[in-house]
C-alpha positions in Angstrom: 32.6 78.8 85.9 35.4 81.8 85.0 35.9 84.2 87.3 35.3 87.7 86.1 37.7 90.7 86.9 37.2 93.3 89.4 35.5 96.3 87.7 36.8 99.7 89.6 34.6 102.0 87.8 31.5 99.8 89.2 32.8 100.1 92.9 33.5 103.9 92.7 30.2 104.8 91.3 28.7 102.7 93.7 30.7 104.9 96.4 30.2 108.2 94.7 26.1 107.2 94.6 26.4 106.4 98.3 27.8 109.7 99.5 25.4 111.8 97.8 22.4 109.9 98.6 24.1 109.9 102.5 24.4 113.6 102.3 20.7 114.1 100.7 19.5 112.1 103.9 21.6 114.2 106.2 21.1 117.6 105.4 18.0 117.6 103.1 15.2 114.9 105.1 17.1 115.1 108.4 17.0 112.0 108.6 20.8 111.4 110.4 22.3 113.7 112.2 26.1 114.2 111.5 26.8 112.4 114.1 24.6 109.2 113.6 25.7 109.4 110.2 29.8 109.1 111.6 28.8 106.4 113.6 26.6 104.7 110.9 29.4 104.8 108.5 31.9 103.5 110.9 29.5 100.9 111.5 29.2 99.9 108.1 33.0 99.9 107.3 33.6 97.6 110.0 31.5 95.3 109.1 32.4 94.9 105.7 35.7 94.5 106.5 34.8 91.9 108.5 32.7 89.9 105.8 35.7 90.3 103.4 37.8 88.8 106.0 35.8 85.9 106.6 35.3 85.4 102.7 38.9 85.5 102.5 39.3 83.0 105.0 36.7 80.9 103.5 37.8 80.9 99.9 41.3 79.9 101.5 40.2 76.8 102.9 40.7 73.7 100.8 37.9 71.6 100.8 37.7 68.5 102.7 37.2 65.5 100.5 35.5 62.7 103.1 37.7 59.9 102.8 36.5 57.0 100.3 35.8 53.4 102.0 34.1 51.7 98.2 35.2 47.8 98.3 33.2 47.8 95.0 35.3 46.2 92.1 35.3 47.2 88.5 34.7 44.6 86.2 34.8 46.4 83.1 37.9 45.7 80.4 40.6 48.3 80.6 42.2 47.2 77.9 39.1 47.9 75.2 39.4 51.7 73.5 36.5 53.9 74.3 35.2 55.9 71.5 35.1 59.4 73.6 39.2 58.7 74.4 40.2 57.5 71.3 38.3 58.4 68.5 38.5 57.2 65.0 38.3 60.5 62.9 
């Protein structure tokens, strides 16, 4: 799977949609007072800085291959071409 690139435009008008829905709730339905809405914020930032630092650390990981104990042999003959490595075009 290919990894796409970040999209800035996406993430600020994600933020800019945020802030004025935040300030609708605040001063339109009272629904935060400034205050709550500080400490909701703060709240929020925290802990999505924590997420990205644990996805960080995650994605850094390498992943752990369980070692292999197979005593199975392979009796099949190495020296015979196979059609999908060699083929005759």
């Amino acid at each position: 799977m290919t990894r796409h690139p970040f999209r800035w435009e996406n993430l600020i008008f994600g933020v800019v949609f945020l802030a004025i829905v935040a300030n609708w709730a605040v001063w339109k339905q009272d629904l935060l007072t400034p205050r709550e809405l500080s400490i909701t914020a703060s709240a929020a930032l925290i802990v999505l800085g924590v997420v990205g630092i644990a996805a960080t650390l995650w994605r850094a990981r390498p992943a752990s291959v369980p070692p292999t104990t197979d005593t199975t042999t392979d009796t099949t003959d190495e020296g015979a071409p196979r059609e999908e490595a060699d083929p005759q075009s």
